[in-house]
Every structure is written in structure tokens, then in C-alpha cells.
VOMIPA-737826 format. One record per residue (C-alpha): residue in three letters; chain; x, y, z negated; residue number from 1. Coordinates in steps of 0.5 Angstrom, whole numbers, plus 2048, in hexadecimal, padded with zeros to 3 digits. Layout:
N
res_chain_x_y_z_n
ALA_A_X_Y_Z_NUM
...
# end
This chain:
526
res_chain_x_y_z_n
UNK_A_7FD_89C_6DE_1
UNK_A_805_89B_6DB_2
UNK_A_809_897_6DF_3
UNK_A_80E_893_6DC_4
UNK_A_814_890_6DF_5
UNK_A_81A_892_6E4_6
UNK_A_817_897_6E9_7
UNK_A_81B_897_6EF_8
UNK_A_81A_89E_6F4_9
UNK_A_819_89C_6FA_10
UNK_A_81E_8A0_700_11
UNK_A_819_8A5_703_12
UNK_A_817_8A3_70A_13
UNK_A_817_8A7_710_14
UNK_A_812_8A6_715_15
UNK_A_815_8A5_71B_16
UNK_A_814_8AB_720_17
UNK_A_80F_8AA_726_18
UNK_A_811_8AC_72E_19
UNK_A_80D_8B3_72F_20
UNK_A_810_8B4_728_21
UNK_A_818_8B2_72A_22
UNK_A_816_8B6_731_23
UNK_A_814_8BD_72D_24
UNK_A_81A_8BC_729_25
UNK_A_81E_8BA_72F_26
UNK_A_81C_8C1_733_27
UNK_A_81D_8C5_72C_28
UNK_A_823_8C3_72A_29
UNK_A_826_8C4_731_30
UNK_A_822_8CC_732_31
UNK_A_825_8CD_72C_32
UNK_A_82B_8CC_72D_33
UNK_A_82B_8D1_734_34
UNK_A_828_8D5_730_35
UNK_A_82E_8D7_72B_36
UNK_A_833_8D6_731_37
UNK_A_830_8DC_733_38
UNK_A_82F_8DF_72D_39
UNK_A_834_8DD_727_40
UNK_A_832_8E1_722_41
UNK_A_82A_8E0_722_42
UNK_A_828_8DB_71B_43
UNK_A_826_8D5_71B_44
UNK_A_820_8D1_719_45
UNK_A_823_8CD_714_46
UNK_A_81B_8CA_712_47
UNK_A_81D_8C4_70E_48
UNK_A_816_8C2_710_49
UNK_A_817_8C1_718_50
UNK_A_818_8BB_71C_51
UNK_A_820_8BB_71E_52
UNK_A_824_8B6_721_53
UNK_A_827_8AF_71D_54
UNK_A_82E_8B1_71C_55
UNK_A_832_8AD_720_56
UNK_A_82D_8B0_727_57
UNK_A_82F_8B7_725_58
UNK_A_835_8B7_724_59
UNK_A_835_8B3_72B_60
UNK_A_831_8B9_72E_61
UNK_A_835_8BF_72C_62
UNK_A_83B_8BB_72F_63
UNK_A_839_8BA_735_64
UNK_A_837_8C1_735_65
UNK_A_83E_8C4_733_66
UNK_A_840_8BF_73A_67
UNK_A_83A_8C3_73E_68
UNK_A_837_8BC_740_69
UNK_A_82F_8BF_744_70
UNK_A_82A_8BB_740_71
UNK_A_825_8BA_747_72
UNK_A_82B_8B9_74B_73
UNK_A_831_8B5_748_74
UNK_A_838_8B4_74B_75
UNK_A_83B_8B1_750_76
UNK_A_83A_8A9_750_77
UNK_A_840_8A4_74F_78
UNK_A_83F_89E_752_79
UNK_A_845_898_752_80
UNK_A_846_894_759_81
UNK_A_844_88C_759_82
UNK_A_84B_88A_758_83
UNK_A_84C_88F_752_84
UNK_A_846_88C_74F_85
UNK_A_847_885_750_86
UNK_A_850_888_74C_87
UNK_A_84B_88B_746_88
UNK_A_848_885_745_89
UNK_A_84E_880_745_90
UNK_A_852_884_741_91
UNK_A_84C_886_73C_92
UNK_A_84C_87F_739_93
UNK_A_844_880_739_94
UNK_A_842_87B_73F_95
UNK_A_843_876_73A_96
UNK_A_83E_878_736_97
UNK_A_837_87A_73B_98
UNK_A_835_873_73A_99
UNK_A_834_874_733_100
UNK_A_831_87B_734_101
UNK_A_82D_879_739_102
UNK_A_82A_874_736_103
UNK_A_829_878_72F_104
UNK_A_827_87E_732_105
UNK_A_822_87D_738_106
UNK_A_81F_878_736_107
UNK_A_81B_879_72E_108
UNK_A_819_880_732_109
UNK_A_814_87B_738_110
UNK_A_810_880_73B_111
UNK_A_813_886_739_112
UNK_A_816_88B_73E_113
UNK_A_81D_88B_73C_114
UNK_A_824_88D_73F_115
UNK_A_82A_889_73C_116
UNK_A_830_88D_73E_117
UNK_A_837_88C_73C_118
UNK_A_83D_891_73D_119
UNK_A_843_892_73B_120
UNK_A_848_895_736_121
UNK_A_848_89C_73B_122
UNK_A_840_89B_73C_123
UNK_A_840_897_742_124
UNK_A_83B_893_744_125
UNK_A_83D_88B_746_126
UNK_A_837_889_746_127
UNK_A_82F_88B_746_128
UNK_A_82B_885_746_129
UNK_A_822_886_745_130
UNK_A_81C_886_749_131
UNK_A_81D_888_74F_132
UNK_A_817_88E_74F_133
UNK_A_81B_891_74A_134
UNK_A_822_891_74C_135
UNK_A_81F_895_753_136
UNK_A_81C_89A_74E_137
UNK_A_823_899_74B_138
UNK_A_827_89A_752_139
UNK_A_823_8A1_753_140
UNK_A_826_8A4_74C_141
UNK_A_82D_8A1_74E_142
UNK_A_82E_89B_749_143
UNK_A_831_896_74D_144
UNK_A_836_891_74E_145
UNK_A_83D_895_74F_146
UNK_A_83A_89B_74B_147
UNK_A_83E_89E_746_148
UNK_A_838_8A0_740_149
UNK_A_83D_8A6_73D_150
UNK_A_839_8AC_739_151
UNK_A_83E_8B0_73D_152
UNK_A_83A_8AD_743_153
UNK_A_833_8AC_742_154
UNK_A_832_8AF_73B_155
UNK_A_830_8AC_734_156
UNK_A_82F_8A4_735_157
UNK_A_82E_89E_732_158
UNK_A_835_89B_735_159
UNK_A_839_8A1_733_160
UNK_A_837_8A3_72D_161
UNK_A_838_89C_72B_162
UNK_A_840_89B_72D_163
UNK_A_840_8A2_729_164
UNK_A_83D_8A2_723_165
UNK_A_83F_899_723_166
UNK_A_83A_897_720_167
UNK_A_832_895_722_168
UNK_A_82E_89C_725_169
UNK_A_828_89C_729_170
UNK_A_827_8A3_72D_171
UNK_A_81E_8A3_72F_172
UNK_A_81C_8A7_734_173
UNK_A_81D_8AF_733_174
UNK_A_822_8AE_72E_175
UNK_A_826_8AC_735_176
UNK_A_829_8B3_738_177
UNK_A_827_8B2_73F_178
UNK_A_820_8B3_740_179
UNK_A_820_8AE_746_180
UNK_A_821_8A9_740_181
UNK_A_81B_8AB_73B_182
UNK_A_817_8A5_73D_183
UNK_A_81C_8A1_73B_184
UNK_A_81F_89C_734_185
UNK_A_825_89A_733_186
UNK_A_828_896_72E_187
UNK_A_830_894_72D_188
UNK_A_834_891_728_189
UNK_A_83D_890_729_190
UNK_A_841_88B_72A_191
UNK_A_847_88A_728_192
UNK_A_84D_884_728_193
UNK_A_84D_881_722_194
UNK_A_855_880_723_195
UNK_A_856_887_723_196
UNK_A_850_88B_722_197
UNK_A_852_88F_727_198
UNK_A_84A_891_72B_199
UNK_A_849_88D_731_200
UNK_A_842_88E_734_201
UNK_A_83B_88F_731_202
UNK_A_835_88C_733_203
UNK_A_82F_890_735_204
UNK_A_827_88F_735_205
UNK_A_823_894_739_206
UNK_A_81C_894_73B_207
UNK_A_816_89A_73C_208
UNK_A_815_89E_736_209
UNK_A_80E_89C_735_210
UNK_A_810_894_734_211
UNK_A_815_896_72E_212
UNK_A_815_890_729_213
UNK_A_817_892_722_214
UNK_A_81B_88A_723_215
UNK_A_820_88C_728_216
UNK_A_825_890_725_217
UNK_A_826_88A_720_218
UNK_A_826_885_725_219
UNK_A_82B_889_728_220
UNK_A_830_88A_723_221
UNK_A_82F_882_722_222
UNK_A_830_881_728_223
UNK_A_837_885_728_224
UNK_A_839_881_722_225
UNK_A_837_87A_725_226
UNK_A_83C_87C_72B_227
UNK_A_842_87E_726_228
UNK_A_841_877_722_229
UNK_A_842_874_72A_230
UNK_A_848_878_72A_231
UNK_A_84A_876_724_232
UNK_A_849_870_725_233
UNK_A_84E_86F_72C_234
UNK_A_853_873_728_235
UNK_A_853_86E_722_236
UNK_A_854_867_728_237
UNK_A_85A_86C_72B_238
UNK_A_85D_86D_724_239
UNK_A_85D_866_723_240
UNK_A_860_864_72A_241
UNK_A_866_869_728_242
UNK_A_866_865_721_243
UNK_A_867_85E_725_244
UNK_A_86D_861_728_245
UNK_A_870_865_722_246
UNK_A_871_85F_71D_247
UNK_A_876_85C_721_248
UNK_A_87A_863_722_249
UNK_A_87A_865_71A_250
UNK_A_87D_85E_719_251
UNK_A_883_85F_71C_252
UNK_A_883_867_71A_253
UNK_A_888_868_714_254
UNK_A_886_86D_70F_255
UNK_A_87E_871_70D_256
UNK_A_87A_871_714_257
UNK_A_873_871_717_258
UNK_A_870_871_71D_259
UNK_A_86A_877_71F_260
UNK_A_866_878_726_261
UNK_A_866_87E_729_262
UNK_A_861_882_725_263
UNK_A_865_87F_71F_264
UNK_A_861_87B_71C_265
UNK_A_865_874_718_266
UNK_A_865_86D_71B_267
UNK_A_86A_86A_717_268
UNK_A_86F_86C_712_269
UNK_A_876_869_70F_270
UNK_A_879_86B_709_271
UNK_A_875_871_706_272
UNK_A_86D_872_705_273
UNK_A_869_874_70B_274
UNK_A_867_87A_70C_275
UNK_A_860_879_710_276
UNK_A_861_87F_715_277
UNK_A_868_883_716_278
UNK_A_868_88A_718_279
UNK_A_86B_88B_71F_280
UNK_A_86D_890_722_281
UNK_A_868_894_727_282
UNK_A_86D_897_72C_283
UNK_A_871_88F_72C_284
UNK_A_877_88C_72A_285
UNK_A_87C_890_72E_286
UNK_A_884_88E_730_287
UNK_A_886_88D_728_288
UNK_A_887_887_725_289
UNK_A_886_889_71E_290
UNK_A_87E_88C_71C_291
UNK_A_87B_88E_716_292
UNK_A_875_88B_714_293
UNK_A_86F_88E_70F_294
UNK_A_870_888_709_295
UNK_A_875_884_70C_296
UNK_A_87C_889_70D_297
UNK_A_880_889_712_298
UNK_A_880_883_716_299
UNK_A_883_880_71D_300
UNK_A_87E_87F_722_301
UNK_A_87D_87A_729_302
UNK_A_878_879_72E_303
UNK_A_875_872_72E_304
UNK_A_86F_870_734_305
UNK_A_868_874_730_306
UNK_A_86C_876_72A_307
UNK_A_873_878_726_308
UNK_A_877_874_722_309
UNK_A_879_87A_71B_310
UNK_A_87F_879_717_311
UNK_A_880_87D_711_312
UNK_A_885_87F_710_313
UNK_A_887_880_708_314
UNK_A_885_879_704_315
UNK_A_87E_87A_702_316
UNK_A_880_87A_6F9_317
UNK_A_885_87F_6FC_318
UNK_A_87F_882_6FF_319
UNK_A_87A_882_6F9_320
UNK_A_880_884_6F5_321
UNK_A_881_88A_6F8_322
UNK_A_879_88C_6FA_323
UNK_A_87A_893_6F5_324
UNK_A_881_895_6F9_325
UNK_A_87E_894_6FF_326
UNK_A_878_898_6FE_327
UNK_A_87C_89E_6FC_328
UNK_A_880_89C_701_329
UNK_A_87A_89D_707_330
UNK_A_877_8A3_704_331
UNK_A_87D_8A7_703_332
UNK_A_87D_8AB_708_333
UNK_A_878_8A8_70C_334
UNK_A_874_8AA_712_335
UNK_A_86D_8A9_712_336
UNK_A_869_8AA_719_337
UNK_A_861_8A9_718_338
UNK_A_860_8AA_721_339
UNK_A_859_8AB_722_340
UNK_A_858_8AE_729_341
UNK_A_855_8A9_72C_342
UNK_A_84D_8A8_729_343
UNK_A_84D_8A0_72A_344
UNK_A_854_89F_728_345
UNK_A_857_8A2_721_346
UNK_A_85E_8A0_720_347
UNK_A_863_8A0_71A_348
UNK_A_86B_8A1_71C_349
UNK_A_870_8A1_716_350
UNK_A_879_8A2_716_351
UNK_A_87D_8A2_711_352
UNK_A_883_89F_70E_353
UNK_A_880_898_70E_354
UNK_A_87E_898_715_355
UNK_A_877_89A_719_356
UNK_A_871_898_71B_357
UNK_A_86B_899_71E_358
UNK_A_864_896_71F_359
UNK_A_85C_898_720_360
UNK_A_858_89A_71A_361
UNK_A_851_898_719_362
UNK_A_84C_89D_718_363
UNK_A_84C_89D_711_364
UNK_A_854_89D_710_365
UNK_A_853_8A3_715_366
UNK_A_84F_8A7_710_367
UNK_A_853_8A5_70A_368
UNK_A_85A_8A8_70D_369
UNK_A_857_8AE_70F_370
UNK_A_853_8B0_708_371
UNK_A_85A_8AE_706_372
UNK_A_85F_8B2_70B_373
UNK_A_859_8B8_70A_374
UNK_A_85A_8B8_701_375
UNK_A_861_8B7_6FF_376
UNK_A_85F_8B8_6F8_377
UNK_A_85B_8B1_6F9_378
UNK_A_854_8AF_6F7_379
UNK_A_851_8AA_6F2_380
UNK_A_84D_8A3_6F5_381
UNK_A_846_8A8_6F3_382
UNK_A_849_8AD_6F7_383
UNK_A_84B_8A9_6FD_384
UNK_A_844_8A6_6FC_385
UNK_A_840_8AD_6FD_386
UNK_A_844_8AF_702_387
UNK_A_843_8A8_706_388
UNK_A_83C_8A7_704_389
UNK_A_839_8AD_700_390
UNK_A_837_8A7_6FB_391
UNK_A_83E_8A8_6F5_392
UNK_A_83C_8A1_6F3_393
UNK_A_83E_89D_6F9_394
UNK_A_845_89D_6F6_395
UNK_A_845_896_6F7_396
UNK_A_846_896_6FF_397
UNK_A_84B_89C_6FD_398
UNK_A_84F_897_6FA_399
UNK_A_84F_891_6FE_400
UNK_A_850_895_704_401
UNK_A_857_899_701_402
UNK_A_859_893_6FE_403
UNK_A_85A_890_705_404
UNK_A_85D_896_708_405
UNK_A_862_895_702_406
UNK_A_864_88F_704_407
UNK_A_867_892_70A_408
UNK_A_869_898_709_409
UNK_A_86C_896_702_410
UNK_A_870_89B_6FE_411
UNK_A_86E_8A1_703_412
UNK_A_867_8A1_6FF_413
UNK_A_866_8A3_6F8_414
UNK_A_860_8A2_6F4_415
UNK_A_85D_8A5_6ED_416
UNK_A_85B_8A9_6F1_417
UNK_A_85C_8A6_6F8_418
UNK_A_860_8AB_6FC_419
UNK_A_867_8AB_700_420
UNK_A_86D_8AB_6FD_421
UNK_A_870_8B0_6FC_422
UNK_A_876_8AF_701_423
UNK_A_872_8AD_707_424
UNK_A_872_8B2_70D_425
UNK_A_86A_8B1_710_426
UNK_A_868_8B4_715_427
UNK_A_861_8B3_719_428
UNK_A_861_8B4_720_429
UNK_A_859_8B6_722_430
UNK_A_856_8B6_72A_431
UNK_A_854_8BD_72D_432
UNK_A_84D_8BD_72C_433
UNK_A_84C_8BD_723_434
UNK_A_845_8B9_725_435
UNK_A_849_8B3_727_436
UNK_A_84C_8B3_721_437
UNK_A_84A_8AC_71E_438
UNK_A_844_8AC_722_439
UNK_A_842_8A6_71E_440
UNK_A_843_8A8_718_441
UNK_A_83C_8AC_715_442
UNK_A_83F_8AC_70E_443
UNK_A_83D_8B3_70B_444
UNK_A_845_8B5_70A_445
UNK_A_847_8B4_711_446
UNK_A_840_8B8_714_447
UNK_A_842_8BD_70F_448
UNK_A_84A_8BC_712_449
UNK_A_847_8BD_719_450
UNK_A_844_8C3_719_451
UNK_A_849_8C6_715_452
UNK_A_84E_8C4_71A_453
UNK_A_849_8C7_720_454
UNK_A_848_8CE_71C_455
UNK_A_851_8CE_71B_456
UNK_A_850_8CF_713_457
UNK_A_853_8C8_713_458
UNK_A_859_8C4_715_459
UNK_A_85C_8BD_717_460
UNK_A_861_8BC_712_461
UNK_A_868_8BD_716_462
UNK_A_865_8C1_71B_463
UNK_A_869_8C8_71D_464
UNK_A_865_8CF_71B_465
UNK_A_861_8D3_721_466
UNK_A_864_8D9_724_467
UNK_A_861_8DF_720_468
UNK_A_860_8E6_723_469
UNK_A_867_8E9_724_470
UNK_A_868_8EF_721_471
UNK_A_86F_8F4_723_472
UNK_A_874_8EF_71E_473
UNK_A_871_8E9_722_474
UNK_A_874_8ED_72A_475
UNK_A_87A_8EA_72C_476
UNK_A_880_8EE_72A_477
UNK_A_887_8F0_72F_478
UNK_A_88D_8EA_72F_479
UNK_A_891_8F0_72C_480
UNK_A_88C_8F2_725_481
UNK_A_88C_8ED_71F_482
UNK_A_887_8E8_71D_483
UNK_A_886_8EA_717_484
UNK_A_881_8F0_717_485
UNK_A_886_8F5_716_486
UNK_A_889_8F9_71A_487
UNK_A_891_8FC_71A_488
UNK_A_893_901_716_489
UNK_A_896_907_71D_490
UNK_A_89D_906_71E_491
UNK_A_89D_8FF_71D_492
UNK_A_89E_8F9_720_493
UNK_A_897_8F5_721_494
UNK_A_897_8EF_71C_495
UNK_A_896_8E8_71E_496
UNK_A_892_8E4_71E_497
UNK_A_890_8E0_717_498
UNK_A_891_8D9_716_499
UNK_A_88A_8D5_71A_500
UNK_A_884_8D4_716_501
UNK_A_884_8CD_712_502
UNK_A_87F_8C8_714_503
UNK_A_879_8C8_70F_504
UNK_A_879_8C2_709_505
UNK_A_874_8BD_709_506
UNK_A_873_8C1_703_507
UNK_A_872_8C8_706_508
UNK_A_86E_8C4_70D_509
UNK_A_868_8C2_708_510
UNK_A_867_8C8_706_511
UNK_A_865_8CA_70E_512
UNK_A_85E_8C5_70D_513
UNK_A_859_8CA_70D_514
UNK_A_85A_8D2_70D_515
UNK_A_85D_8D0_705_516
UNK_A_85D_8C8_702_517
UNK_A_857_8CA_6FD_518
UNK_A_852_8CB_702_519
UNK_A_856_8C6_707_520
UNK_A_853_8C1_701_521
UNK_A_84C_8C3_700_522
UNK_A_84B_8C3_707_523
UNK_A_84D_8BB_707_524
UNK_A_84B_8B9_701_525
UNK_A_844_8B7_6FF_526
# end
């Protein structure tokens, strides 16, 4: 029979696996795995048809390999002291929000057998709250009070793969790396501060694998929001008390100024438009009196009770009058640092002729700057998409996103297509172990950029060459030969040393991404 109409195709779903399916998988994968440690050459079994590991469990497992973790037995337990617990707590800002999580999380699931745990930022458990049953099993395993709940620990896990990949995970039964926790379910979501978006804590729900609910994950993520919202709402009332103080001081200020908290955000302006955010520098203000703001310029800055009283100092039409020179200004000759050593906390660090500055990057500005540092050349909003998200046509959420990026970076970011400036030295900085590279990121360009980085066919953006073999021209010569490969003629007087060698260009430097910058760019480009 014709059908008529819009005909819409339905994603294929993928009947989750059951737990003897998870545990062969567990099993295989691991034996495999010992298998080619002991024989490299041997070929794989690339059946598309078996049964592998979600993405995000395996390149878990494969990390925790690399550290040597023993899946029957783990690692040493680390377990905080009452006083360091009860310090956590405090200065997590999460005690004022287990009310509401309580509340929301233990009660909708009734007779349910459920741990709610949360932990925070570093994957230590303040509290552990459920049925007391439960949490003695719990105890055996050691998820406890105190403990710190890291993958390095205690392998792959709700609480840790949630504060890695900072988005809601849930890790059931054999897909946990340590067989002890096979009977187990786990779910987390992250939270993070609303003024700062730096990641605070997560929120866990863990019971026995066999009770599993479909809801839980839901329920947990909602719960996570919720708890942000009363973050965020406690911000909003200290933001309001800075603006009462704020007004009669703005009164008696000459000239353009406004008055921000501490993560930056605007309680009261005078004399220009109030931007809703500044950027702050990350590392502090320092000794200087005089410091350069992303959208502001140079301005004057003084301490006042939970906040900083900023004054710009060119007037802001002289300001709006010379946007153009000073977005030549900050990109000539400026230094880019995109730092992402540390998996939870990637930072974007700039100098230049107009000034420095440095703040935390969100997961999604991360993977744009890195695309951007590894491809020069640039990319379009579709390539920038199937990079991202393997779908070329998400070029809207591309363009929202590099459209704030360059609210901040200014001239330093050039567009059609987007890429650096051409005068602006980047270098990207990346931890030891090239799996730890933006471990939040599944972007098929990052994966790719990884394993390219795993293998040494690629490399970072103003990252030094590895040593090669040496070969008789690389031996250290005699003080008294030249330096040039050539020796004296007999008879005369060695020759001296020629003049040292030159640091490369930032031209001659991005020539070192990769073992030639054509394949530098096909191993980061989707």
C-alpha cells in the first residue's frame, strides 16, 4: 500500500546488552588483550558482528590496562580522615544542597534498594546515604564515606566516569573493570558551579545490578540539574547583597566603572554597558595595578568585600573607535597556550602586545581550539561539524559556539574559514598519557587525534620533535673541530664555530605537527 505524507526514519535502537553478555564481553576483551601484549603481530578478529564494549567503557578499560590495574584485585584504598571529610564538605558548597537531593532522589524510588552517594570534583565520597543492608555489601567493596572512588583505584565506575566524560554515565554490572563490582549498577550525573562552571562534585545512585531501572539515570541527571538550580539561586541573593553595596560607591566614582564578583559576573555598572560576565584571570590579579580584560581593555582594578570594583581605562567611545586597531594589536604577535594537561580542567592562557590573560575552557571551547591549533589552514562550520559530531550539518551549534569563543579572543580568531591568525604563535600543551587527551571529548577527530598521538605519527602543535636514531654525523664532535660537517684542510688552522642556529618561525614550527602538515591535517580533520 503507497503511503503518503513526510516519512520520518526513526534512529535504530540497540537493545541494551543483558549482564552474562556484558561479563563475556568483560572476559574477551581483557583475555584479548593479553594476548596481543604477548603476541603483537597476531591479527585481530575485527568481526563487526560481535558483541564489543560501549566507547566510553572501553577506552576506560585500555587505560586502566596501560596503568596495570588487576581487575581481581584493584588498588590501594585511599580513604580521607573525619576532619578532611567534614573540610570537603564545607568547601564543596554541596552541603547546601543534600536536602533537595535527598528528597529527590530517595524518596520517588520507595522500596528500591539504592545508595545515593555524592563525591566530589577528585572522586571522594562525602556522603553515602540508602538502605542500611546495601550499604554493608557496599562497605565490602569499599564504597564508603571517605573513599576516593577514582578509576585509577577502583576501575571504571559510575562516580568516575561521570567527573571525566562531565556528562550523566551509567556503568551496569561487567562493564565496572573489577570483577568484585559485577553485581553492581551505577549511575552519575556532574555538578558543576553555576557561577563559574568549574565541575564541583557528582551525584551517584548505585544498587544491585539485577534491580536496575531504566528511570535512574534520568532521575539522576534531573537531580544534578536541580542541584545546580539551588546553586544558582544562592549566587543570584550574594550577587544582589554586592549590588546594594555597590551603588552608593559607583556614585561617587569619576568616569566609566562597574563592580563584579568574584567569578566575574556584573552587579552594577556606571557609565558603560554591562557586560554579564568578565573574563577573570585564572591564576589572579597579581601585584600590577593596571590589567587587560578580553571586552574591556586595560582597566584599574581594586578589591572590594566579595567582589572588584573595574575601571576602564580608555573612555569607552575612544574604545568603540578603535576596536579594529586593537584587535591587530592583540593578535600581532600574540601567544596563545591551549594547557590541557589536566583531564578536568582545560585552560586557554593568551600574551601579547595589549596584555595577558588566562581562564578555564568548557569541554566544547577545548575541542574547537584544538581542531583549530592542530589545522591552520582552518575549517568551515561543516567540517568543524563532522569533526565534532560526525553530522556535517550541526553547523549551527558550531557557529554559536565559535561565535562566543570570539567574543573573548577577538582578533586572535579569523573566520571564513575559521582558523588563528596567522601572526599568533599557538602551542597546545597535552598530558603523558595521549588517552588523557580530552577524555571528555567522544568527537571522532579527537578519538582519531589520540590514537594518532598514541602511535607518534602525530604531534601537538608546538611540540619538540622525538630524538630519531643517531647516526655518526649526530656524535658529539672535539672542542677544536668545526661545527659545520666539514673538516680543515691539513695544514690549517681549525675554523670556528659558525654563528648558532636561529629559532624556527611560528611559520617553520607548524611545519612539526605531524611527520609533514598534510598528513598533521588528515589525521585531525574529519
Amino acid at each position: 500500500m503507497r503511503q503518503t505524507g513526510r516519512q520520518t526514519r526513526r534512529p535504530e535502537r540497540r537493545t541494551p546488552q543483558t549482564a552474562a553478555e556484558l561479563a563475556k564481553v568483560h572476559d574477551r576483551t581483557l583475555a584479548e588483550a593479553t594476548a596481543r601484549d604477548l603476541a603483537p603481530d597476531a591479527p585481530l578478529d575485527d568481526d563487526p558482528a560481535r558483541l564489543q564494549p560501549r566507547p566510553e567503557i572501553g577506552d576506560s578499560w585500555a587505560r586502566l590496562r596501560r596503568l596495570g590495574l588487576d581487575p581481581d584485585a584493584g588498588a590501594a584504598a585511599v580513604h580521607l580522615g573525619p576532619a578532611e571529610i567534614e573540610h570537603r564538605r564545607r568547601t564543596s558548597g554541596l552541603d547546601a544542597v543534600l536536602p533537595v537531593l535527598r528528597d529527590t532522589l530517595l524518596e520517588p524510588v520507595g522500596q528500591t534498594p539504592l545508595i545515593l552517594a555524592i563525591a566530589d570534583a577528585e572522586g571522594h565520597v562525602l556522603w553515602q546515604e540508602g538502605e542500611r543492608g546495601l550499604r554493608r555489601s557496599a562497605d565490602r567493596i569499599g564504597f564508603l564515606t571517605g573513599a576516593r572512588w577514582v578509576e585509577e583505584s577502583v576501575g571504571t565506575n559510575g562516580i568516575a566516569a561521570a567527573l571525566r566524560a562531565q556528562r550523566p554515565m551509567h556503568v551496569h554490572s561487567s562493564e565496572h573493570y573489577l570483577r568484585s563490582h559485577h553485581s553492581w549498577t551505577c549511575v552519575a550525573a556532574p555538578v558543576r558551579d553555576p557561577g563559574t562552571g568549574r565541575l564541583i562534585g557528582a551525584i551517584d545512585l548505585s544498587g544491585p545490578a539485577h534491580s536496575v531501572r531504566p528511570y535512574l539515570l534520568q532521575l539522576t541527571a534531573t537531580a544534578a540539574r536541580l542541584a545546580e538550580t539551588e546553586l544558582r539561586a544562592r549566587r543570584l541573593e550574594s550577587l544582589h547583597h554586592l549590588r546594594t553595596l555597590a551603588a552608593p560607591l559607583l556614585a561617587r566614582v569619576n568616569g566609566p566603572a562597574l563592580v563584579v564578583d568574584a567569578a566575574g559576573w556584573t552587579a552594577a555598572a556606571a557609565g558603560l554597558p554591562p557586560p554579564t560576565r568578565l573574563r577573570l584571570p585564572a591564576e589572579g590579579w597579581g601585584s600590577a595595578a593596571v590589567h587587560w580584560l578580553p571586552s574591556l581593555g586595560e582597566c584599574v582594578i581594586e578589591p572590594l568585600a566579595d567582589g572588584w570594583l573595574v575601571r576602564p581605562v580608555r573612555p569607552q567611545d575612544d574604545a568603540r573607535a578603535e576596536d579594529d586597531d586593537g584587535a591587530a594589536e592583540q593578535a600581532e604577535g600574540a601567544r596563545l597556550r591551549l594547557d590541557l594537561r589536566r583531564p578536568d580542567r582545560p585552560e586557554l592562557s593568551v600574551h601579547g602586545a595589549a596584555g595577558g590573560w588566562s581562564h578555564a575552557l568548557s569541554p566544547r571551547h577545548a575541542e574547537l581550539l584544538l581542531l583549530l591549533a592542530a589545522e591552520r589552514d582552518g575549517h568551515t562550520a561543516a567540517q568543524l561539524a563532522d569533526a565534532l559530531f560526525g553530522d556535517p550539518g550541526r553547523t549551527v551549534t558550531v557557529r554559536a559556539e565559535l561565535s562566543r569563543l570570539r567574543r573573548y579572543l577577538g582578533g586572535l580568531l579569523a573566520h571564513r574559514p575559521y582558523r588563528f591568525a596567522e601572526s599568533v604563535l599557538v602551542s597546545v600543551v597535552g598530558p603523558d598519557d595521549p588517552y588523557d587527551l580530552l577524555p571528555v571529548s567522544s568527537a571522532p577527530a579527537v578519538r582519531r587525534l589520540r590514537v594518532g598521538l598514541a602511535n607518534g605519527t602525530v604531534r601537538l602543535p608546538g611540540t619538540p620533535p622525538l630524538p630519531g636514531p643517531r647516526t655518526p654525523d649526530d656524535l658529539p664532535l672535539p672542542d677544536d673541530l668545526p661545527r659545520t660537517g666539514e673538516l680543515p684542510p691539513p695544514g690549517e688552522p681549525p675554523r670556528p664555530p659558525g654563528p648558532p642556529a636561529q629559532p624556527p618561525s611560528s611559520v617553520d614550527s607548524w611545519a612539526s605537527v605531524g611527520p609533514q602538515a598534510r598528513s598533521a591535517s588528515s589525521e585531525t580533520s574529519a
